[in-house]
C-alpha positions in Angstrom: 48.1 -15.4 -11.7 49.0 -12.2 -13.4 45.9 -9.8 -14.4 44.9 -9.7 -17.9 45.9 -7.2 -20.1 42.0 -5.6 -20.5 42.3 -5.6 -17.0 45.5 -3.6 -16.4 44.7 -1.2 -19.2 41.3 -0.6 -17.7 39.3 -2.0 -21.0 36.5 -4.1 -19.9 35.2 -6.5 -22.1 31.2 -8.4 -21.6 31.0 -11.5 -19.9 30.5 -14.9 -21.9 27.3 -16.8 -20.7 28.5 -20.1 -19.3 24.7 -22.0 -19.0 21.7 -20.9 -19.5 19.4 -21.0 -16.4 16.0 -20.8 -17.3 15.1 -24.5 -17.0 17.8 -25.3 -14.6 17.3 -27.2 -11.4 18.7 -25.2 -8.0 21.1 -28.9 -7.4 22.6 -28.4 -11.3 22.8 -24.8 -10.7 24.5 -25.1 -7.2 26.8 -27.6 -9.0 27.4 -25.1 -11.8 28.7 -22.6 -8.9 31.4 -25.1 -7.9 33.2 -24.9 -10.8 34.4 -21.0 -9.9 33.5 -17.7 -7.9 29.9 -16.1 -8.0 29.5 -12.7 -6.5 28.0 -14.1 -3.7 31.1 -15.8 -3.0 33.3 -13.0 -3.6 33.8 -11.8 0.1 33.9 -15.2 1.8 36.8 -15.7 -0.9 38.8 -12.8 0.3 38.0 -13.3 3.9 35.4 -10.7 3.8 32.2 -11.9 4.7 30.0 -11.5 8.3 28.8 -15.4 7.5 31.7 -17.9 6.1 35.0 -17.9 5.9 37.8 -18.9 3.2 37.8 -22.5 4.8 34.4 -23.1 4.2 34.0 -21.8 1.7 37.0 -24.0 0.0 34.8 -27.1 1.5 32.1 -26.1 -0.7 33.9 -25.6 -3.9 36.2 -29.0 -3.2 32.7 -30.8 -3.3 34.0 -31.9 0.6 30.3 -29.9 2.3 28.1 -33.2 2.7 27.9 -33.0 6.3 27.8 -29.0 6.6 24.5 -27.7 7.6 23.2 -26.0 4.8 19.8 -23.3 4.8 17.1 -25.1 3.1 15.1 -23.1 0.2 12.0 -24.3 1.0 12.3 -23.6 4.6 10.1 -20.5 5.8 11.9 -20.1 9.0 15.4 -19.5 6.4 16.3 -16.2 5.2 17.7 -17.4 2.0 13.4 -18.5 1.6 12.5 -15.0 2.2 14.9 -13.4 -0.3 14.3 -15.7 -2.9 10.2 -15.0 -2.8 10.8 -11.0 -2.3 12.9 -11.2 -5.6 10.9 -9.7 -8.2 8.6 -8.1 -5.6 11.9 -6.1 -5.0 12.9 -5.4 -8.4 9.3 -4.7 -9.4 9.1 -1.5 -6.4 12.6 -0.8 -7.8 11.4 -0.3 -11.4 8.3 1.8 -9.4 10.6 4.0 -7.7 13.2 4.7 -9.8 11.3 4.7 -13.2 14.0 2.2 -14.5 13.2 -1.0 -16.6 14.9 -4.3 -15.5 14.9 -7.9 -17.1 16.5 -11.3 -16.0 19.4 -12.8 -18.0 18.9 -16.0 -16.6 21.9 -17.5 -17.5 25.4 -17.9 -15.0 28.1 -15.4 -16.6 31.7 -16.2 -16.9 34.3 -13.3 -17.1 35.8 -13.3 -20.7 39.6 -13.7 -19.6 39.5 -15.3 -15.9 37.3 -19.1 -16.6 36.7 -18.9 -12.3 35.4 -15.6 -11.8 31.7 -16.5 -12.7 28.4 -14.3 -11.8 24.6 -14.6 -11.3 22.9 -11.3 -12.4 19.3 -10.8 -10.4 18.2 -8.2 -13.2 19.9 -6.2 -16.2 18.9 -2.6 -16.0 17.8 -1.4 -19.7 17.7 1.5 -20.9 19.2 3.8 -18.7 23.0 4.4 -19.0 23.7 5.6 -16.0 23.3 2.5 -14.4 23.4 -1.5 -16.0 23.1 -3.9 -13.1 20.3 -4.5 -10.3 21.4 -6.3 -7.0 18.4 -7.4 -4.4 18.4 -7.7 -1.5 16.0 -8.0 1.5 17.1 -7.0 5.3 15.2 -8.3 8.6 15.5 -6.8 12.0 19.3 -7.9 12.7 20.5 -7.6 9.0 18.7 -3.9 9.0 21.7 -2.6 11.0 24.6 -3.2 8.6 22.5 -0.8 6.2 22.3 2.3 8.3 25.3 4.2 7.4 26.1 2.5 3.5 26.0 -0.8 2.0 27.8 -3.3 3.9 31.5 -4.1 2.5 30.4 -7.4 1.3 27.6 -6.7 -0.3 29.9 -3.9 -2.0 32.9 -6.7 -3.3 30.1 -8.7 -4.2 29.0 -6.1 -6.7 32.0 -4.8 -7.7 33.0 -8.5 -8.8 29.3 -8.8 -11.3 30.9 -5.4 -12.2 34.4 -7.4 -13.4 32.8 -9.8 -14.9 30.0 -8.3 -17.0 32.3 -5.4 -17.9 29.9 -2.9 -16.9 30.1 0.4 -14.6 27.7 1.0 -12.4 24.9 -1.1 -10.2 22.3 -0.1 -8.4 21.8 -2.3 -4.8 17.9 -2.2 -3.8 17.4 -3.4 -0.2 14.2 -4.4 1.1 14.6 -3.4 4.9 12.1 -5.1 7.6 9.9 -5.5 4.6 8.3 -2.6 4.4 10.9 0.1 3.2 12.8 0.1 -0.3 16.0 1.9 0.3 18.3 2.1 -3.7 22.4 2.7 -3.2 24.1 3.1 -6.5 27.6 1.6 -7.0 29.9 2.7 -9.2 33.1 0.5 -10.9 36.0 0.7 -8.7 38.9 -0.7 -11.4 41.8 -0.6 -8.8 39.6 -2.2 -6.4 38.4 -4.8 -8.7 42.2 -5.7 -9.5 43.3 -5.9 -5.9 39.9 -8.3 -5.6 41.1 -10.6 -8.8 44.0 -11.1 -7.1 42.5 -12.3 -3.6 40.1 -14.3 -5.5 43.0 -16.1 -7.7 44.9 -16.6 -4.4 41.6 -18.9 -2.9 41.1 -20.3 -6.1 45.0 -22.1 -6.1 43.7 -23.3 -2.9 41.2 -24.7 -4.7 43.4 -26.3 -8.0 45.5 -27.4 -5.7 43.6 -29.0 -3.1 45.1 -27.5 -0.3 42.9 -26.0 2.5 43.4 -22.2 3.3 44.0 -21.4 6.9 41.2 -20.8 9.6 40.5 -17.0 10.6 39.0 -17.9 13.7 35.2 -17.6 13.0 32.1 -19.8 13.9 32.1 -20.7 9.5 35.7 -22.4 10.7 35.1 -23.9 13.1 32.2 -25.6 11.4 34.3 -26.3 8.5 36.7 -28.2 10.8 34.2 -29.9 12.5 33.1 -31.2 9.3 37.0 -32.0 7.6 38.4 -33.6 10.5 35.4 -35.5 12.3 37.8 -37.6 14.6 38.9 -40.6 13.9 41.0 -41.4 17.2 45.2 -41.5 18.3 47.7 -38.7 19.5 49.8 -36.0 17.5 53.2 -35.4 19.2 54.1 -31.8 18.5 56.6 -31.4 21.3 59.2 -30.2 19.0 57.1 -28.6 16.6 58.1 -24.9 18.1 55.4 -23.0 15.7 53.1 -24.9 17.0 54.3 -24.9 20.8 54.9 -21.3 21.0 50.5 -21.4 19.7 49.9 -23.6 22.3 51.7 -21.1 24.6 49.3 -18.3 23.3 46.3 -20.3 23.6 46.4 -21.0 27.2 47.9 -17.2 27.9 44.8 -15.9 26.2 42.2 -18.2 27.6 43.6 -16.9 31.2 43.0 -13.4 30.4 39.4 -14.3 29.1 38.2 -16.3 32.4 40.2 -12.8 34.0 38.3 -11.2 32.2 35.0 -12.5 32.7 35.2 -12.6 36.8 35.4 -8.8 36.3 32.6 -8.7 34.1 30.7 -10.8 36.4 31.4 -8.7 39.7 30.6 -5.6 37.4 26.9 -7.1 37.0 25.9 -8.5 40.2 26.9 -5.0 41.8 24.8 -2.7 39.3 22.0 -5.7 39.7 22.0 -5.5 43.3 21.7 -1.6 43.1 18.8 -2.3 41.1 16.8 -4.3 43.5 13.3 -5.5 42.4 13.8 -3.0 39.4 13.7 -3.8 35.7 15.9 -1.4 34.2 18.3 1.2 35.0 19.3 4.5 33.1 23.2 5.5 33.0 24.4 8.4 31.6 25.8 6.4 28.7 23.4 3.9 28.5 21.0 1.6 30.5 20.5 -2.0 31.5 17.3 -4.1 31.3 16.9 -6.8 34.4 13.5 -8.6 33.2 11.9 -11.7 34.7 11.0 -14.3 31.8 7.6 -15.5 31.4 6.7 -18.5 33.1 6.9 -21.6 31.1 5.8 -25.0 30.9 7.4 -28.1 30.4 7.9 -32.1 31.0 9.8 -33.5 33.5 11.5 -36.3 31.5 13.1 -38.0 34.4 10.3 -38.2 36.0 8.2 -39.8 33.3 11.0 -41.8 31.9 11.2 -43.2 35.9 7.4 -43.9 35.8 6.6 -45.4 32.1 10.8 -46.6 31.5 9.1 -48.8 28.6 9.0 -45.5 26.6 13.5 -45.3 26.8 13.7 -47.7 24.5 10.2 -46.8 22.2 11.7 -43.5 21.5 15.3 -43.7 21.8 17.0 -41.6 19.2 21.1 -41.9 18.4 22.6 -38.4 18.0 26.3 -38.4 16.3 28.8 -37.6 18.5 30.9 -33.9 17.8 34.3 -33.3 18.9 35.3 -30.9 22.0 38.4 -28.8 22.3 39.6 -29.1 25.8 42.9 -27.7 27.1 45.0 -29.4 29.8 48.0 -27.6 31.5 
């Protein structure tokens, strides 16, 4: 689609409010998402994002994600829990720190000109105009380390699409890291990277309008959102004279015998620096160091055993798990 004339000439105009959100149940507003592209889908859209790709993200939007796991809100263990609770508690240290009033819109923005590029706000900064939108976030142990150096690219398009939509010029990200240090990066508009990022995002969306599934890039989100489009339903593809598809096939088994290459080195690497080590734990190198540690003893139940003693209790507690398809390769 071509870009819109405020967007060429570099005049932003506000966003429209699409629904309002205050009394808004998380299913309606999850359904209201489907209808375009939040900021928090922004990266996946453009193949951007650590956790889903394009593919699975197309499964979501097509209404087609039934059977794909999903976090649940309520679940304590989930981080999507955790950053949901440690909302306001982050914008509230934010307004500490940085002096700066925030407010919610509560409402799901639309941009004025493009109907699919839609946005969820966390707060509005006011007044202050150096800066107009507050992004939290919150960062455990793992997710601490894409914040070291600067905010992680996808957090970055994510922002820089509210930025598109609202019209405004500047955000400030607060992150929330191991939950006990506030850390503020401010972000400023980026028009020729929020064009190149209208495009992307209108090239998923035609995938989208017209049904058609974008291609797999080769990450666990794909192969999940394969699992779940093609489940297996049984018979045989002949794609002998397919050569696209040969020459792939080709590829596939060339690579696969440079991985298992690959990891008979990496094995015989291991055993001899474990063997050096002897009854020791770790080892320091001059670049680094390896651990070698014993786990802790741990209990357990020895089903076969009890199944062979009481086998009334097979069929008491017999469960059915669905079946899941494997991808095996035969030369």
């Amino acid at each position: 689609m071509p870009l819109p004339e405020s967007v060429r000439r570099g005049r932003p105009r506000p966003a429209l409010r699409l629904v309002e959100t205050k009394d808004l149940s998380r299913d309606d507003w999850l359904e209201v998402r489907k209808n375009g592209i939040g900021g928090s889908d922004a990266a996946a859209a453009v193949g951007l994002s650590p956790y889903m790709s394009p593919l699975e993200l197309w499964l979501i939007k097509t209404g087609r994600d039934a059977n794909l796991p999903r976090p649940d809100a309520d679940d304590t263990t989930e981080p999507v829990y955790w950053g949901t609770l440690l909302e306001p508690i982050v914008a509230a240290v934010y307004t500490k720190q940085s002096g700066n009033k925030v407010r919610r819109l509560n409402a799901v923005l639309r941009h004025p000109t493009i109907p699919f590029m839609l946005a969820n706000i966390d707060r509005e900064v006011v007044g202050n105009p150096g800066v107009h939108l507050l992004e939290c976030k919150t960062a455990g142990e793992f997710g601490a380390r894409l914040w070291r150096d600067c905010v992680p690219g996808y957090v970055q398009i994510q922002v820089q699409h509210q930025l598109a939509v609202t019209g405004k010029s500047s955000a400030d990200v607060a992150v929330l890291i191991c939950g006990q240090k506030l850390e503020v990066h401010r972000i400023g508009r980026d028009d020729g990277l929020i064009a190149r990022l209208i495009e992307l995002e209108a090239a998923f969306w035609r995938h989208v309008e017209t049904d058609t599934p974008p291609s797999a890039d080769g990450s666990e989100s794909a192969d999940r959102a394969l699992r779940c489009l093609y489940p297996g339903a049984g018979g045989t593809v002949d794609f002998t004279g397919d050569r696209s598809l040969s020459t792939t096939f080709a590829d596939l088994v060339a690579v696969r015998a440079r991985i298992e290459g690959h990891q008979a080195i990496e094995s015989k690497l291991k055993q001899t620096i474990q063997q050096a080590m002897g009854e020791a734990d770790r080892a320091e190198f001059e670049t680094g160091s390896v651990s070698f540690h014993r786990s802790r003893d741990g209990a357990g139940i020895d089903l076969q055993r009890l199944l062979t003693d009481h086998p009334e209790l097979a069929a008491q507690y017999a469960i059915t798990k669905p079946g899941s398809r494997r991808f095996l390769v035969n030369t």
